[in-house]
N, C-alpha and C positions, 0 to 999 in steps of 0.2 A: 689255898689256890685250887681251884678246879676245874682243871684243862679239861675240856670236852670235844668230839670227834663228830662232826656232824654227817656222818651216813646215809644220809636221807638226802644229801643237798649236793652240787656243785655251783659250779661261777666259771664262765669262759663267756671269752673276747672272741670274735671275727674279725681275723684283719684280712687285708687284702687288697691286692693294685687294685684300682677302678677299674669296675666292667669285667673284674671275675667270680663274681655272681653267687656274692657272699649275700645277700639282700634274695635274694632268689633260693640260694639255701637253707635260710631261713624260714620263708616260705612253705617249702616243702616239710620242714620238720614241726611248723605250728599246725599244717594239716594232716599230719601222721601222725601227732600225739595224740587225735581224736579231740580239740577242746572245741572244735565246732560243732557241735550239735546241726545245727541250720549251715547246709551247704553254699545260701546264699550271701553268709558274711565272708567266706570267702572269696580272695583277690589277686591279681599280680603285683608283687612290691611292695606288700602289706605292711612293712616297718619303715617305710618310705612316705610320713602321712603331708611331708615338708608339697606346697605344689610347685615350688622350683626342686628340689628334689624328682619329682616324678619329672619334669620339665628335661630335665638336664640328663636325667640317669646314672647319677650320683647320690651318696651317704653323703649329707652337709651335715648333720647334725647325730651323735651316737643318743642309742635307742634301748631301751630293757625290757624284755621279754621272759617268757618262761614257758616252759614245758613239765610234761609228767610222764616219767616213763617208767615203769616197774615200779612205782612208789616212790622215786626220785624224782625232787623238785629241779631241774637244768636251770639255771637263769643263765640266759643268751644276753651279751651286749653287743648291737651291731654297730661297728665302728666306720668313719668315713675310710678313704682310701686311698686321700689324697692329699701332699704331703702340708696344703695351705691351711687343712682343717688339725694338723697335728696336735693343736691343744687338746681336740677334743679327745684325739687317741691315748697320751698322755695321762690324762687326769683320769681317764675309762679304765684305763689297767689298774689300775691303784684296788679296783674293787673286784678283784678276779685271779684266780688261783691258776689259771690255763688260757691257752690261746687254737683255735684253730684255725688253723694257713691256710688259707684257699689258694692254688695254684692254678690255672690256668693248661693245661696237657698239652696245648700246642704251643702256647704264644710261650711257657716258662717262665719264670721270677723277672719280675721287673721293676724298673726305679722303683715304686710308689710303693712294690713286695719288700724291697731291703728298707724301707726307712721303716715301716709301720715292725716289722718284722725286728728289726736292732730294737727297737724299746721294747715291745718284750723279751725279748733277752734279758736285757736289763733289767726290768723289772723281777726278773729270774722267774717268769712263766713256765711252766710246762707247754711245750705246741704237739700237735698234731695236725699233721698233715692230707691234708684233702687236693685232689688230682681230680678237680672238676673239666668239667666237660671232654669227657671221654667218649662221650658219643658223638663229637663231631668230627669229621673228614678233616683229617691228617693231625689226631693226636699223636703224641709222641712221650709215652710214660717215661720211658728208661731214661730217655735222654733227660727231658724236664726232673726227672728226679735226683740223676748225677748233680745239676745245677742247683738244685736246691741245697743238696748236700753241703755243696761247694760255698755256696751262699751264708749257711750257718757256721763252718770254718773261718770263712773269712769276714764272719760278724763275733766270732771267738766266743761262741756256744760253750758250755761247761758239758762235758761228757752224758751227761744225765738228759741235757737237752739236744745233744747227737745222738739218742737213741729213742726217736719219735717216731712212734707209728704212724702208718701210711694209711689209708683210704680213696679208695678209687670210686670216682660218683662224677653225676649226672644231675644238676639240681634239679634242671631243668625237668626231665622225665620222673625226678625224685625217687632214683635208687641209687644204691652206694656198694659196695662189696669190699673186700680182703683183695679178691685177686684181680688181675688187671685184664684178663677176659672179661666185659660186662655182657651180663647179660639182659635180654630185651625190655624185661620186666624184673618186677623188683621191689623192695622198698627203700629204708635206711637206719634198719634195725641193727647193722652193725658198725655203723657211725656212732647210734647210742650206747653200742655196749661198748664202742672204743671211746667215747668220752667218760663211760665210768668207771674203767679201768684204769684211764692213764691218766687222767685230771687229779690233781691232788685234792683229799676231802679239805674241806673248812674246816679249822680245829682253834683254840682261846680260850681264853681265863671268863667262864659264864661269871663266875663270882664277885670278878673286879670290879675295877671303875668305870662306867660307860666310857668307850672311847667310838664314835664316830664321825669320819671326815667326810664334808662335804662337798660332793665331787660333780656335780650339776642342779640346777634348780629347775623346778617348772611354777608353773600357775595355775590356779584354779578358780572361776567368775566367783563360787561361793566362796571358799576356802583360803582364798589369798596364796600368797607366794608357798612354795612347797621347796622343802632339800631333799635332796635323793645322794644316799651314800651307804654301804656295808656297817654293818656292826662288827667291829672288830675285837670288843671287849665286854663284857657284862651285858644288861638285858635292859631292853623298853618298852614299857607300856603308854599306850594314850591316857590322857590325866596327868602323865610323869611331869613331875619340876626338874628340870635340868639346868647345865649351866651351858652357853656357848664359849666359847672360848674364840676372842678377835685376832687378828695380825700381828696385832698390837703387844698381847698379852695379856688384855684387861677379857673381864670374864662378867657376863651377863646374865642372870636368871630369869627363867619364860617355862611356859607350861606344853607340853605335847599334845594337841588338841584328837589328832589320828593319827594312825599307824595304818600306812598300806602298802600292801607286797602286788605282787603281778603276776599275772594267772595269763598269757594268752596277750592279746593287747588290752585286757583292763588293769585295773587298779583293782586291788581286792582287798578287803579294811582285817586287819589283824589286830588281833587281842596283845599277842605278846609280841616282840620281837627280838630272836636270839643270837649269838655269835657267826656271825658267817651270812647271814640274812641280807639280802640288797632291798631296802624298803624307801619308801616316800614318806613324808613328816610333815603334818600340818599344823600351822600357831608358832615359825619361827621365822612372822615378821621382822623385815631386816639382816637377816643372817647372810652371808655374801657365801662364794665356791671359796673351799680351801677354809674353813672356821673347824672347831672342832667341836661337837657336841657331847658334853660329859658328864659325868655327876655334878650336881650343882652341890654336896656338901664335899665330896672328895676328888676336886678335878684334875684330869690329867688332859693334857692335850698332845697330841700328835704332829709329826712332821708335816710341813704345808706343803701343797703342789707346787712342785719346779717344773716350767715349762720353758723351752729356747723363747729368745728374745726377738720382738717384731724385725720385721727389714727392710718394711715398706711403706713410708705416709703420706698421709695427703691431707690438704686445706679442706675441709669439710663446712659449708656458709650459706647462712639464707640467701631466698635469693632474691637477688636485688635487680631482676632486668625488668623491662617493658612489660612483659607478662604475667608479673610475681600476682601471687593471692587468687588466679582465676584458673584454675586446676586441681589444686590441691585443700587438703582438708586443715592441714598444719603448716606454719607460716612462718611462725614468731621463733627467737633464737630460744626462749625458755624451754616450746616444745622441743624445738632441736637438739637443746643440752641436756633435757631429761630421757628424750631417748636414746642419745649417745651413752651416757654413762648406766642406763640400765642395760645395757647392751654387754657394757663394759664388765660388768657386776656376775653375768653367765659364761660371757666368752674370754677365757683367761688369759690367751693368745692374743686378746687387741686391749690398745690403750688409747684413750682419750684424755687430752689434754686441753686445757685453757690456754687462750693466746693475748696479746694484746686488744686486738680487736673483740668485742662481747658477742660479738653475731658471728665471728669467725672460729672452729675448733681444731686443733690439729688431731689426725687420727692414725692409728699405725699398727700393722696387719705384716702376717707372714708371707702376703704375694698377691697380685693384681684378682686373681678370685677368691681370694679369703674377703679384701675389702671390696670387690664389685658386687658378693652375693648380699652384703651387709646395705649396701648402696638401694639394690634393687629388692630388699625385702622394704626398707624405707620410702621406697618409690610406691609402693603395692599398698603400703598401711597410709597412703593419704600425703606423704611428705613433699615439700617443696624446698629444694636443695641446690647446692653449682658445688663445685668441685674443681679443685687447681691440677695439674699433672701432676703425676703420684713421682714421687723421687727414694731416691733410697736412703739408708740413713747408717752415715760415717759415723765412723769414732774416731776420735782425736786421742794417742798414745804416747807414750815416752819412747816409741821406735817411727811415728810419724803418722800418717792419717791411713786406718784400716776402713777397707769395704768389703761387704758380704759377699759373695762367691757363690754360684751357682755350679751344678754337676747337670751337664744338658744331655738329653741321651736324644735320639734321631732315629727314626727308621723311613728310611727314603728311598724311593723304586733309582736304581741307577741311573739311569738318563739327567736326574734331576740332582745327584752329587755335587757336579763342577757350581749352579747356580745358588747351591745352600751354603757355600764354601765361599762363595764371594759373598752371600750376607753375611758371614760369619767374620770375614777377615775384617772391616772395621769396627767392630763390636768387643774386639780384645779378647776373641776366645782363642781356647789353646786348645787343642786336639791332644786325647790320650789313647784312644782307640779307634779301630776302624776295621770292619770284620762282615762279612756275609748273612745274611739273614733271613732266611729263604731264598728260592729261585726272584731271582732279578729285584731282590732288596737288599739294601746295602743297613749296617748299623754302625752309626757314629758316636761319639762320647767326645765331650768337650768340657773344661774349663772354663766359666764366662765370668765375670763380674755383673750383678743383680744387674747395674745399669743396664747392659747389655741385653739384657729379657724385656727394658720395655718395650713394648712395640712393634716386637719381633715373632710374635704369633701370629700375626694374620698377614706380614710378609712373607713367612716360611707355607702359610696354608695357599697365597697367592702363586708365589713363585712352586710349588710341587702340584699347582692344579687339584689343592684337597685328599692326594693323595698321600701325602708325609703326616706323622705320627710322633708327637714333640710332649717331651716329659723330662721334667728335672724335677732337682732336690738340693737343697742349702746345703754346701759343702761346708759355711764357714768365712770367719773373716780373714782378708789376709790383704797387706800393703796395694795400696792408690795403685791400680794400674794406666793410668794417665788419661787423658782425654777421652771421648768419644766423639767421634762427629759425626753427628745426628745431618742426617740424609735432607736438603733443602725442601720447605713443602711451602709453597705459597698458599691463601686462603683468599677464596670469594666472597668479599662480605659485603651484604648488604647496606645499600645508602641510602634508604627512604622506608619507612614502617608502611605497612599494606598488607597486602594479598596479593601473590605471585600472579602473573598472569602467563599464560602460555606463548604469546607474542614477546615477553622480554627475557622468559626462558627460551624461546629457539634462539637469539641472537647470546645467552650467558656460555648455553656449551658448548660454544666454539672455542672458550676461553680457557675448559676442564669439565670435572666431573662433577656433576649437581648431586646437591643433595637431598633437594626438597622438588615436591612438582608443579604444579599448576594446582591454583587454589589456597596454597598453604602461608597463613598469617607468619610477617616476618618483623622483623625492626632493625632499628640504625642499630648495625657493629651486630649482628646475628652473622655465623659463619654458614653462605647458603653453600659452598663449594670448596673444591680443590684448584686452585688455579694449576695451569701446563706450565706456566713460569716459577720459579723460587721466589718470586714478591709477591706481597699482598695487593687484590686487583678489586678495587673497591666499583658495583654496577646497583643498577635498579633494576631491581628483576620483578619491580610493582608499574613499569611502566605499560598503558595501553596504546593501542594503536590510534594514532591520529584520524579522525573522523570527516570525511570531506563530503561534500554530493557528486563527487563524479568516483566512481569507482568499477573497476572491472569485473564481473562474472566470477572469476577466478580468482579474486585478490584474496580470499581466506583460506583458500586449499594451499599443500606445499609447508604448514609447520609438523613437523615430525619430532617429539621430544623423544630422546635418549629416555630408557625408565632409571629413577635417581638411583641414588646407592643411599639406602636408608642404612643408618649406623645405629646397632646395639648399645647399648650400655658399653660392655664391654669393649667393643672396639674403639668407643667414642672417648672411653679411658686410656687409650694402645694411642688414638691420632694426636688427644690434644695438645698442643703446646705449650711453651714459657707463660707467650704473652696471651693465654684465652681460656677460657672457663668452660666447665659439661655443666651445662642446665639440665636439671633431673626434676620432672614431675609425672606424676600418676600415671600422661596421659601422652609424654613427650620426651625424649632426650635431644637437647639442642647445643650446637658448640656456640659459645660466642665469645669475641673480645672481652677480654678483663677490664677494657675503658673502650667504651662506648662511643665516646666524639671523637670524630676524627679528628679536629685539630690538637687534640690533646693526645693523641697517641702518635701524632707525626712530630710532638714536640717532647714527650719522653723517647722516640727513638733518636732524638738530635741530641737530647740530653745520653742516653747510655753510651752513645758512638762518642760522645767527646769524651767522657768518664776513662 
């Protein structure tokens, strides 16, 4: 056996709530290491290459990097931040010795800080602590740092991991210090020596059995599918014959075509690859996340990735309206199911399943943005889709029927309290806190059941006028907390296919709130509106004005359209209901009827009412 100590090398994770500017710290230390040469490849966001990532201002997907500092290789993984991507964080720490915390100096630890933060604990990481954005007006070190404190106690830290260094930094300006004075300039040279101090080296049996797990894949147009995972045992060359190792425990031999490590944002091709190492592997078509790659004469395989279990699914179906095949690139349920389940195959967090129906998938995700960003990356690459209301997903026990629990945290300017507190009272939440949170903001903490979060975003952003700031976290399952009654919403659907005109749109929104404007192609059973009533108000909004020979001077002046309320993705996921489907293409998101004739849907509502 011949344990080796890799000196040369570390491994750390960036965690961090969203939008404390862990991706931006980054940043700053790929252009301090000096590996740009050319000032012009430099960028804002640089590990952020996703364009709904830059879109959003979010980590969706974690990312590997590297630096060189003093003859130290760093590999940097940046992680998302947000608790719907937690597969990604999950499976990320598996190949990393350290973590660094990005804190926030004013705002302090927050939901999205304790969830990413409790798994590495878990993982038994070493952290270090970083007290970002110190240069803004009304940082608050001390306090934020008590809380952080407080934070690791009550995530029951092992004493080793309560005794984590601190760093005070600025990603933004890109300096960092020891002391909490900063000053004006700078760099973040003592970030680096505090990550090779306190990060444990990579250390392993070089001699063993190849042992490497799986822990994301990528693609490449020449190279085919690639794995990316640490070496955690013995050594790899390209050429090498290996064995994978399945789910299953049956074990396959294939050949190592490359080896590449990462220098910066490339891929750089390595000869050998050693103990401790986080590289990319090409020529192991078919290999899934979570396999283990090992000696093909002497294999050994390794514990698979445990990740929490989905909490949220939905009917995922081609689409079948008026419009199908004249938007999109992909149509058919094969393309649908092939790219569902290669989806499946990287993101360990969702599951796709087969249903009775061949065209129809069920799919299931940790929260309404884990499966909308999956939705609309599907929307972007050409797909043509609909989509049921997402619902949650029960378990049936021997103490009775459990559902998932959410931990809702709130920051709301006071005025706006009494109003959040009445959305909240039907919804089944239960209040555990309620506390000050700067001048003239209040911070809530609630208990809710998942159901209760649908649809409950963009009433909490309505009713606080954009001002309220809404973040939860999966507490967990625990006993049916009863009913919900979902708030009456009638819907305006259209009754004749056309082209809206703006004469039968000035008489529809007197009815409610449009959705669509003048000009825009519709069909029988498309939802153009929100009715003002709780029923469904079926109009033509393709009707023109009757044409005479006598008419007045003025008879066309006088229509004034309301401008519609065009629906997201996402909120068209938050509005839809029981009886109606989200049409998703390239070019459009459309609500409409799940059955299209009206007589057929006035004759299932007589059939469920008798039922």
């Amino acid at each position: 056996m011949a344990e080796i100590e890799r000196t040369d090398l570390r491994n750390i994770a960036i965690i961090a709530h969203v939008d404390h500017g862990k991706t931006t710290l980054v940043d700053a230390m790929l252009k301090q290491s000096g590996i740009f040469r050319d000032p012009s490849h430099q960028s804002e966001r640089m590990m952020d290459t996703n364009d709904l990532e830059r879109e959003r201002g979010i980590t969706i997907l974690s990312k590997t990097t590297a630096v060189v500092y003093r003859g130290i290789t760093i590999n940097i993984v940046d992680t998302p931040g947000h608790a719907d991507f937690g597969g990604e964080v999950e499976r990320i720490l598996s190949m990393v010795d350290g973590a660094l915390l990005i804190v926030d100096a004013n705002e302090g630890p927050m939901p999205q800080t304790r969830y990413v933060l409790q798994k590495a604990l878990q993982s038994g990481l070493k952290p270090v602590v970083v007290l970002n954005k110190m240069d803004r007006e009304g940082a608050r070190p001390e306090e934020v740092l008590d809380s952080v404190l407080e934070l690791f106690m009550d995530l029951e830290a092992t004493d080793a991991q309560l005794e984590f260094p601190v760093v005070y930094a600025s990603a933004k300006q890109g300096i960092a210090s020891l002391e909490r004075t900063m000053a004006e300039a700078g760099d973040l040279e003592c970030l680096f020596e505090t990550i090779l101090d306190a990060i444990p080296i990579p250390h392993g049996d070089e001699d063993g059995s190849l042992q490497l797990l799986v822990t994301t894949l990528d693609h490449d147009d020449y190279l085919g599918r690639m794995a990316i995972g640490r070496v955690r045992q013995g050594k790899l060359a390209a050429n090498q014959i290996v064995g994978v190792i399945a789910h299953d425990g049956s074990m396959s031999r294939t050949r190592i075509t490359k080896v590449f490590g990462r220098m910066g944002l490339k891929r750089v091709e390595m000869e050998t690859a050693r103990v401790g190492d986080i590289i990319t592997l090409a020529g192991l078509e078919g290999v899934t996340i979570g396999e283990t790659v090992t000696d093909a004469d002497n294999p050994s395989a390794l514990p698979p990735i445990v990740v929490d279990e989905p909490t949220l699914t939905i009917l995922v179906g081609v689409n079948t309206s008026p419009f199908a095949g004249q938007e999109g690139q992909f149509v058919t349920s094969r393309q649908l199911r092939d790219r569902l389940f290669r989806e499946a195959e990287r993101n360990v967090a969702l599951r796709v399943e087969e249903t009775e129906d061949a065209e129809v998938f069920r799919v299931s995700g940790r929260g309404e943005l884990h499966l909308g960003i999956l939705l609309e990356e599907m929307r972007r690459e050409g797909y043509e889709i609909e989509v049921a209301k997402p619902e949650v997903i029960l378990h049936e026990t021997a103490e009775g029927r459990m559902e998932p629990m959410e931990r809702l945290y709130l920051d709301v300017p006071d005025e706006y309290v009494g109003v959040v507190m009445e959305l909240l009272g039907p919804r089944r939440a239960e209040m555990q806190a309620m506390a000050p949170a700067g001048p003239g903001q209040t911070r809530m903490e609630f208990v809710i059941p998942a159901r209760g979060l649908l649809g409950f975003r963009s009433a909490f952003v309505n009713q606080t006028r954009g001002y309220g700031i809404m973040n939860h976290l999966y507490e967990g399952y625990a006993p049916y907390q009863g009913v919900i009654e979902e708030y009456p919403r009638g819907a305006l659907v259209a009754m004749e296919t056309g082209s809206t005109t703006s004469y039968a749109l000035d008489n529809a929104q007197e009815r409610g709130v449009l959705f669509v404007g003048p000009g825009t192609p519709v069909y029988v059973g498309m939802v153009v509106g929100e009715n003002s009533r709780p029923t469904d108000l079926e109009l033509n909004v393709c009707k023109k004005k009757h044409v005479t020979n006598m008419r007045a001077s003025n008879s066309d002046e006088g229509v004034h359209l309301t401008p519609p309320r065009a629906l997201s993705l996402d909120q068209a996921l938050e509005y839809v209901k029981n009886d109606e489907l989200v049409e998703i293409t390239p070019t459009n998101v459309r609500l409409r009827k799940a059955t299209l004739d009206r007589n057929l849907r006035k004759r299932e509502t007589k059939v469920s009412r008798t039922v």
